[in-house]
C-alpha positions as CSV (number, residue, x, y, z in Angstrom):
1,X,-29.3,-8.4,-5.1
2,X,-25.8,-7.5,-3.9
3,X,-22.8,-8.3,-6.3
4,X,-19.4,-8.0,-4.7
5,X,-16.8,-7.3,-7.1
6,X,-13.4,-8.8,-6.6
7,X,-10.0,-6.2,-7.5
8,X,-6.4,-6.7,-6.5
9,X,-4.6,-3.1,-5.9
10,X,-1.8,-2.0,-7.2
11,X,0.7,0.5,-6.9
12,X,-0.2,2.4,-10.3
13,X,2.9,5.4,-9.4
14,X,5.5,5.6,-6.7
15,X,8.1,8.8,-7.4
16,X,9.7,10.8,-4.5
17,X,8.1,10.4,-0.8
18,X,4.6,9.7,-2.4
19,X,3.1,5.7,-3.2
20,X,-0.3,5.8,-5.5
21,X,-2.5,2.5,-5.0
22,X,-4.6,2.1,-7.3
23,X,-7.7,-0.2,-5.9
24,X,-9.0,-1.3,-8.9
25,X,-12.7,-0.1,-8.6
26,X,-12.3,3.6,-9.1
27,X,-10.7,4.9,-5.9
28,X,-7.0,5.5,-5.1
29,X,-4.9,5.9,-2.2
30,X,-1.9,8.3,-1.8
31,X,0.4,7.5,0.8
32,X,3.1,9.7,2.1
33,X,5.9,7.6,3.1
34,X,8.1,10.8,4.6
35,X,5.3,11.3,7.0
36,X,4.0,7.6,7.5
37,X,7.2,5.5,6.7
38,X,6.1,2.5,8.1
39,X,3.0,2.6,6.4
40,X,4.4,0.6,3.3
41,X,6.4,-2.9,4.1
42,X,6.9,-6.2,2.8
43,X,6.6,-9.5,3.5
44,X,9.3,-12.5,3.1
45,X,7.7,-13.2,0.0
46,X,8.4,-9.6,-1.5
47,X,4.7,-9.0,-1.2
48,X,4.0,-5.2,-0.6
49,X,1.6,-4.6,1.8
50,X,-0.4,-1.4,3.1
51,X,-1.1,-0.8,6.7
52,X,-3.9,1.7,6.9
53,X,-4.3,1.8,10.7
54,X,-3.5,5.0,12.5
55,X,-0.8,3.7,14.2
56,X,1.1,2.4,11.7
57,X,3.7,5.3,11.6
58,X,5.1,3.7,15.1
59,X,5.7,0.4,13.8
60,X,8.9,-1.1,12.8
61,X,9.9,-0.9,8.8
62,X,12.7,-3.5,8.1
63,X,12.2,-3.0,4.3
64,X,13.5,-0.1,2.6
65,X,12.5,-1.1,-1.4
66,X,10.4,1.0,-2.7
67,X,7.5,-0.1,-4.5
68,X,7.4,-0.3,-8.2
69,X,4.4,0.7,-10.2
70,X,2.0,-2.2,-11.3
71,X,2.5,-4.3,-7.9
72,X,-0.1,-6.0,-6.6
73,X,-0.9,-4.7,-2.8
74,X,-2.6,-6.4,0.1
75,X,-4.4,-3.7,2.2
76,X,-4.5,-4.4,6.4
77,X,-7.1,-2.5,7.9
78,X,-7.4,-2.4,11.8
């Protein structure tokens, strides 16, 4: 039997150049935004969203807010 458990990440700290998501099932993520700024963007909603592809540093970043701690984050993979 296979049970898939459902989590929602969120940024759990954000101070300086570095973002900590938290992914709710035990694992986190550190980005640096100095050497990945585009990394971290959001959406027209406000919605902060992780691009964990390995080009993502040459993508465009319209958004400059930083994320807060306790925001929810949607995760892109390739």
């Amino acid at each position: 039997m296979k049970i898939n458990e459902v989590t929602q990440a969120k940024v759990s700290r954000a101070s300086g150049n570095e973002v900590e998501i938290d992914h709710g099932d035990g694992t986190k993520t550190t980005v640096d935004t100095k050497k990945n700024p585009n990394a971290i963007t959001r959406d027209e909603q406000g919605k902060v969203k992780v691009d964990t592809s390995r080009n993502s540093a040459m993508r465009n970043n319209k958004s400059k807010k930083p994320p807060r701690p306790g925001e929810q984050v949607e995760i892109k993979d390739e």
